[in-house]
C-alpha positions in Angstrom: 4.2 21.5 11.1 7.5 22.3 9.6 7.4 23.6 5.8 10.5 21.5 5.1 8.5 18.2 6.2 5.3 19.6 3.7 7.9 19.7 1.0 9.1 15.9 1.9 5.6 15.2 1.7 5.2 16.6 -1.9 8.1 14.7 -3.0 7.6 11.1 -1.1 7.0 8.6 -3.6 10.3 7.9 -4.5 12.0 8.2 -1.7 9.3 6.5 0.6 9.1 3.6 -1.8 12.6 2.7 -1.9 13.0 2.6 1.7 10.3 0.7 2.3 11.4 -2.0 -0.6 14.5 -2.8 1.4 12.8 -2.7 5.0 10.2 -5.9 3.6 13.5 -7.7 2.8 13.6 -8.3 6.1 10.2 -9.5 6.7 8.3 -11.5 4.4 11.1 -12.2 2.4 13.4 -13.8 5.2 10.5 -16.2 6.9 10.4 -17.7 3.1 13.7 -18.7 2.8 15.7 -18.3 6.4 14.0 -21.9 7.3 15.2 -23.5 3.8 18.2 -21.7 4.5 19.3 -22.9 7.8 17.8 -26.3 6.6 20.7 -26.6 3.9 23.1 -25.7 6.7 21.9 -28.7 9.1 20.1 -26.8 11.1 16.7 -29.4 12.4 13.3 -27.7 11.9 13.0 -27.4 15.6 16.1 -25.5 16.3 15.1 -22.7 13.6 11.7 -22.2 15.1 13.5 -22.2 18.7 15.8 -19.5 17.2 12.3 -17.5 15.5 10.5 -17.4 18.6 13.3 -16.6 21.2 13.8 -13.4 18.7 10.6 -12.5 19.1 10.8 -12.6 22.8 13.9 -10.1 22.5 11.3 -8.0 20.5 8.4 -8.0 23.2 11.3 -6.0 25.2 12.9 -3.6 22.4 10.2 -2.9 20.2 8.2 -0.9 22.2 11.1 0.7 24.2 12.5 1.3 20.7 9.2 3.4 19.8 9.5 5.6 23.3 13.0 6.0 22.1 12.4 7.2 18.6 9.3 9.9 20.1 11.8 10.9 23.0 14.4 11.9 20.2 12.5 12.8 17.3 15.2 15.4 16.2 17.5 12.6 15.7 15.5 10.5 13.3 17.4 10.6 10.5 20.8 9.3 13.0 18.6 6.4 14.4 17.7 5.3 10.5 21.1 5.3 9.0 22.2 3.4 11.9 19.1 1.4 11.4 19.8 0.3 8.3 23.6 -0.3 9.1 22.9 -2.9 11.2 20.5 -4.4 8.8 23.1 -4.6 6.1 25.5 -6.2 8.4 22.9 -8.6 10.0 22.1 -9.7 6.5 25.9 -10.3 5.4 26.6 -12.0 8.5 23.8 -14.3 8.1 23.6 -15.4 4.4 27.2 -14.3 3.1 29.2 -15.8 6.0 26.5 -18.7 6.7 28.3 -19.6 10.4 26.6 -22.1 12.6 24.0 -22.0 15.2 25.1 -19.7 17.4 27.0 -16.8 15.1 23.3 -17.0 12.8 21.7 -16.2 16.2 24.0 -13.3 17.1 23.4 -12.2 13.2 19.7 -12.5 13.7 19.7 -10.4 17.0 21.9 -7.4 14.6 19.2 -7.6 11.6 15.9 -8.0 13.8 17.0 -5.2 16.2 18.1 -3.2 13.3 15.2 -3.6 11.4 12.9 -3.2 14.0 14.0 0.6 14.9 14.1 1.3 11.2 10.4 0.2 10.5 9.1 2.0 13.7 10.9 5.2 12.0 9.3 4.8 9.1 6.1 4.1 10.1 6.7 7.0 12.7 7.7 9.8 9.8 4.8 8.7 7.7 2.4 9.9 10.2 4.3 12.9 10.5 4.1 13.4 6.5 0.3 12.6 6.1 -0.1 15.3 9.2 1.9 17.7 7.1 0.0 17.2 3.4 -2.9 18.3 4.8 -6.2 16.0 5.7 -5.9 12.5 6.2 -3.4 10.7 3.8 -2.4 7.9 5.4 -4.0 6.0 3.1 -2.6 7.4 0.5 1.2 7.2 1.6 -0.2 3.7 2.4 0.0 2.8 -1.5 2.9 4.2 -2.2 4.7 2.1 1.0 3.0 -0.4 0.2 3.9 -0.9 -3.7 7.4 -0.4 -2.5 7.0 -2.9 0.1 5.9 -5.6 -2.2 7.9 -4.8 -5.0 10.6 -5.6 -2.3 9.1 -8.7 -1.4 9.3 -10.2 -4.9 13.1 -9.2 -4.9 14.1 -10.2 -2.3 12.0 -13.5 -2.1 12.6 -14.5 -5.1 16.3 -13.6 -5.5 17.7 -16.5 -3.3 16.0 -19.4 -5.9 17.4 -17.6 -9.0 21.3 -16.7 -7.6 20.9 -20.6 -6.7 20.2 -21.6 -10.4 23.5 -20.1 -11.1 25.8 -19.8 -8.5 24.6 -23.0 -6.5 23.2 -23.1 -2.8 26.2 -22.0 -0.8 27.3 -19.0 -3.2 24.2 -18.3 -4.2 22.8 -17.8 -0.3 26.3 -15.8 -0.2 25.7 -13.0 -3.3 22.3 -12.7 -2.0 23.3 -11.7 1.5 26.2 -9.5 0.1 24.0 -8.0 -2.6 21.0 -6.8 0.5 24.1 -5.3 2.3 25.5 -3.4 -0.5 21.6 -2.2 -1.6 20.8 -1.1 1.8 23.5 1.5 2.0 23.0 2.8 -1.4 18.7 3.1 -0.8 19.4 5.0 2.1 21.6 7.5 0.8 18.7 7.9 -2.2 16.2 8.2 0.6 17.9 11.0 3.1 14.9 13.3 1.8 12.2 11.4 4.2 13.7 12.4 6.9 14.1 16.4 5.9 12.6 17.8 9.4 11.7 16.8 12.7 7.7 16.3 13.7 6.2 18.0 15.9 6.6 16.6 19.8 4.0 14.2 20.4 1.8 13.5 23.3 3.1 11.7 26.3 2.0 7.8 24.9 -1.1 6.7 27.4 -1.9 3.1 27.3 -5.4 3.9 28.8 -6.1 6.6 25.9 -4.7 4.0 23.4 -6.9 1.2 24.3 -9.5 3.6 24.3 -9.6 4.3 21.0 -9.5 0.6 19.3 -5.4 0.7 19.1 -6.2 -2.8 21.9 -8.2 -4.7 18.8 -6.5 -3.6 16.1 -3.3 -5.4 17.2 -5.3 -8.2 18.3 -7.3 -8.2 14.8 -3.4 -7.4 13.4 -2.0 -10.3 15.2 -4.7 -13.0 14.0 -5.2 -11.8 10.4 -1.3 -12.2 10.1 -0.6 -15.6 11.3 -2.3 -17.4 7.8 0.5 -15.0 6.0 3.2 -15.9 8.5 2.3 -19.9 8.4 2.1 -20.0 4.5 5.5 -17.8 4.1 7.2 -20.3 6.4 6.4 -23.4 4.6 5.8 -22.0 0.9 8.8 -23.5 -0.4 8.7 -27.0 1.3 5.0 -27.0 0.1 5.9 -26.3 -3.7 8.8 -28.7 -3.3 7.8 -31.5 -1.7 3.9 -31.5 -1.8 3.5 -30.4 -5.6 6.7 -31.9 -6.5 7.8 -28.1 -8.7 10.6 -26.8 -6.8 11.7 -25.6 -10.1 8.6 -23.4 -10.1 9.4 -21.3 -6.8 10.9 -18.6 -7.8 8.3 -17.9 -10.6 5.3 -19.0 -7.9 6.8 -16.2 -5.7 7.5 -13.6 -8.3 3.3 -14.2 -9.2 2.4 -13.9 -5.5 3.7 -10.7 -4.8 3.7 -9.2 -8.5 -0.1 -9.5 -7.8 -0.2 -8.4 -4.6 1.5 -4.9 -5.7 -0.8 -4.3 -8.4 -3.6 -5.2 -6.4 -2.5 -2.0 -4.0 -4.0 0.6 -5.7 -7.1 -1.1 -6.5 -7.6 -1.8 -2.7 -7.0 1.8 -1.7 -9.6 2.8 -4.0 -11.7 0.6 -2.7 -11.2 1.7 0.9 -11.8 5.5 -0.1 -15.1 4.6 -1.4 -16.4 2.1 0.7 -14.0 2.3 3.8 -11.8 -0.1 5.5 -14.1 -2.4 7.6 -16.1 -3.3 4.5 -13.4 -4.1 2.7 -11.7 -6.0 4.6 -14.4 -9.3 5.0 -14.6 -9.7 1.1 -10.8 -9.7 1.4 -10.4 -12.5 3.9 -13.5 -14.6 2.0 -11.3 -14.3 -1.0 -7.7 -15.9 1.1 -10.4 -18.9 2.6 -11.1 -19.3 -1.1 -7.4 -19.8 -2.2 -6.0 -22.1 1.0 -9.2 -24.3 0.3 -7.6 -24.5 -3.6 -4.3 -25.2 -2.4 -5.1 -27.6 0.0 -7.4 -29.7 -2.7 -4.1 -29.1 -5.8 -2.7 -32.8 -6.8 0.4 -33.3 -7.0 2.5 -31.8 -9.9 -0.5 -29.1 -10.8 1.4 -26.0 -12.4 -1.4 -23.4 -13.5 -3.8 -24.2 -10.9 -0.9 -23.3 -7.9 -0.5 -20.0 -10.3 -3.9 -19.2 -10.0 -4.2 -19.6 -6.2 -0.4 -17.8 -5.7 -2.2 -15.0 -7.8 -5.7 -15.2 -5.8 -3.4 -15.1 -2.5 -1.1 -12.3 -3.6 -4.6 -10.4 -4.3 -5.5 -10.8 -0.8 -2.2 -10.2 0.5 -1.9 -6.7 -1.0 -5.4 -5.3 0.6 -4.0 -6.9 4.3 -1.1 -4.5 3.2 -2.5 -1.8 2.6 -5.5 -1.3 4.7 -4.6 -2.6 8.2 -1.5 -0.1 8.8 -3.0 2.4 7.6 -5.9 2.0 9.6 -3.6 2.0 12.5 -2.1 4.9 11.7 -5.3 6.8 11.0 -6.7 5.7 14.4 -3.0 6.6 15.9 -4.0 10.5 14.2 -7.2 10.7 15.2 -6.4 10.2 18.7 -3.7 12.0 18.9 -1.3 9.0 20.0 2.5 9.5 20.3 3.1 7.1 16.4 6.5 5.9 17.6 5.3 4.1 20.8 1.9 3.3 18.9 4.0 1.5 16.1 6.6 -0.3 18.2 3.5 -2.2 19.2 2.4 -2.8 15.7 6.1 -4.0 15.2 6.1 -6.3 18.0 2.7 -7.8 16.8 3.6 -8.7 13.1 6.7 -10.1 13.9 5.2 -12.3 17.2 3.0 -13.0 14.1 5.6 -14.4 11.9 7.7 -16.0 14.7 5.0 -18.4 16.9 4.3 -19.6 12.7 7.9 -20.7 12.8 7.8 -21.8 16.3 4.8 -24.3 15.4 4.5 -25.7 12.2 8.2 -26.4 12.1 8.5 -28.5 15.2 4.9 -30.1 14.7 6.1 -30.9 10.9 9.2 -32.5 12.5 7.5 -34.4 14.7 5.5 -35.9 12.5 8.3 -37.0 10.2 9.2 -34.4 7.8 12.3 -33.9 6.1 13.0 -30.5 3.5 13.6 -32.2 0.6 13.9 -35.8 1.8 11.4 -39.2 0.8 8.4 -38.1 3.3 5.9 -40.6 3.8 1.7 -40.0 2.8 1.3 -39.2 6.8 4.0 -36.0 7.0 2.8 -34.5 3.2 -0.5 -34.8 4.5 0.6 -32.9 8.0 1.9 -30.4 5.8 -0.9 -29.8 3.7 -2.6 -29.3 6.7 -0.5 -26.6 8.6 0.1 -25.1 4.5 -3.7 -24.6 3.6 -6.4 -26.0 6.6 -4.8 -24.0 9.8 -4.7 -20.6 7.3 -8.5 -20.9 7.0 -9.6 -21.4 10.7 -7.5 -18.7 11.6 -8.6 -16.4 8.4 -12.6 -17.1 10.0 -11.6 -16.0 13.4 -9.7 -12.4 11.7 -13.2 -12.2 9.8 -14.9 -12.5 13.4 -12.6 -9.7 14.4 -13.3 -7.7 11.6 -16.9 -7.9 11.7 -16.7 -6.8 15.6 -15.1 -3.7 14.9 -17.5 -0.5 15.0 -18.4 0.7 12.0 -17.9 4.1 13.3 -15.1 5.5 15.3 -12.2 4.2 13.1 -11.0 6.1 10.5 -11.8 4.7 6.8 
């Protein structure tokens, strides 16, 4: 391995952090407030989860082309990340600062997802090349510190839309925060040019059969499931706290909790992992996210601390599904000598399919049923959305715990 990608590894932290802040602006982050978003627009609950899922179907295409791409050209990594997050700052000023309609929001989208998808795999990419070149296996290491910069991205960027709309009002305040993401993501990646100081070494032609082989086939199945309560919550959090709880004036502090926990949780997770390992660490995990949907979904109207306590309970959760899952993948991806760019346009593709049949769902089925953002719902839609908000997230947490529980306790790395 290249000395001058052992001396990027020794200075990471930084570097690695900020980068991945502004990358989990566009994940987490948008699926909380992209449906409130095009809501205040006019956009109907079914057309946005129409528009989420017929993204996602672009990305069963590009991501993993996009991850043969990046291992065919690995010399060029740093070029394919500044143009990466180029288009990410233009997707995102398109689609909040200029707020067009229908059909300029879905060219936007296409920009930013694209974008953002070739800039992940990168980064996910170069980390395996940095653990390679520390020495040992660090992936869970480099884990934390993506990781804490991820989620300290996540309560930006999530709760930055509620507080510019305090001040500025919904139209400008959707406006500064779009323009304020574009402006950010040009000055992190000039801070972060050092994680891309050398080239890795050329990988091994990417062999489905080999990758299957060696558990990559269950681990984006167990991804895929574990991240669909995340993916359902983030797309209704802020129709749940306004018009099942009655606190939209709490949103922006409920958020700031959930993922304020979730980052100090990181470390403790990773510590936990080192000593234990990653497949026991993971069921107590998911036991602990049953535990807070079943709170939520029992909450009365108007209950302040007890919704903190669950946002806190959920943001503890969400920070080991963080850490340990990825880096699990990548560990596995090391160990068996699988090509990382092609190994984490799949893990791309996954999430975000994740995060887009949510959308594609709950929305329309809410809809359906008679929900309005915002509007005089009757007992029948609030009680449809406490439903898809807390009871769906459960089932679907027991059958991630089922995966979990099925994976061998040797043979992945811990």
């Amino acid at each position: 391995m290249p000395d001058t990608l052992a001396l990027a590894a020794a200075k990471i932290p930084w570097p690695l952090m900020l980068f991945s802040g502004f990358l989990a602006a566009a994940g987490l982050p948008l699926y909380v407030n992209l449906p409130h978003f095009a809501a205040s627009l006019g956009m109907s609950l079914s057309a946005i989860g129409l528009l989420m899922i017929g993204l996602r179907v672009l990305d069963f295409v590009q991501d993993p082309a996009l991850g043969l791409l990046i291992d065919r050209f690995r010399d060029q990594r740093r070029r394919m990340a500044g143009l990466a997050i180029l288009g990410m700052a233009v997707g995102f000023a398109a689609t909040f600062t200029l707020q067009p309609g229908l059909a300029g929001m879905t060219v936007a989208l296409i920009v930013l997802f694209t974008a953002y998808s070739l800039a992940s795999i990168l980064f996910y990419a170069q980390g395996v090349a940095i653990a390679e070149a520390s020495g040992g296996d660090h992936h869970y290491r480099l884990a934390g510190y993506r990781e804490a910069g991820a989620l300290a991205g996540i309560v930006i960027a999530s709760a930055a839309p509620s507080l510019l709309i305090g001040v500025l009002g919904e139209t400008a305040g959707y406006a500064a925060f779009g323009a304020v993401l574009a402006v950010a993501g040009l000055v992190i990646w000039r801070l972060s040019l050092g994680l891309w100081a050398a080239s890795p070494k050329a990988p091994p032609q990417f062999s489905p059969t080999a990758f299957l082989r060696a558990g990559g086939g269950r681990l984006l199945m167990l991804g895929l499931v574990n991240t669909l309560p995340v993916a359902i919550t983030s797309s209704l959090f802020l129709f749940f706290v306004q018009d099942r709880l009655q606190l939209a004036a709490w949103s922006g502090a409920f958020l700031v909790l959930f993922f304020l926990t979730a980052g100090i949780s990181a470390p403790l997770w990773s510590g936990l992992v080192a000593r234990h390992g990653s497949v026991r660490v993971l069921v107590p995990s998911m036991g602990l996210a049953i535990a807070a949907f079943i709170g939520a979904a029992a909450l009365p109207e108007g209950e302040i601390l007890g919704f903190a306590l669950i946002c806190a309970l959920s943001g503890l959760t969400l920070g080991a599904d963080m850490v340990i899952l990825p880096a699990l993948f990548a560990s596995t991806l090391a160990v068996a000598q699988i090509p990382a760019g092609a190994g984490f346009g799949l893990w791309a593709f996954t999430n975000k399919l994740a995060l887009a049949l949510a959308a594609a769902t709950v929305l329309p089925l809410l809809g359906a049923v008679g929900y309005v953002p915002g509007g005089a719902n009757s007992a029948q839609a609030l009680t449809a959305l406490n439903l898809c908000y807390a009871i769906l997230p459960c089932i679907l947490k027991l059958l991630a715990i089922a995966l979990v529980i099925r994976l061998p306790q040797e043979g992945f790395a811990s």
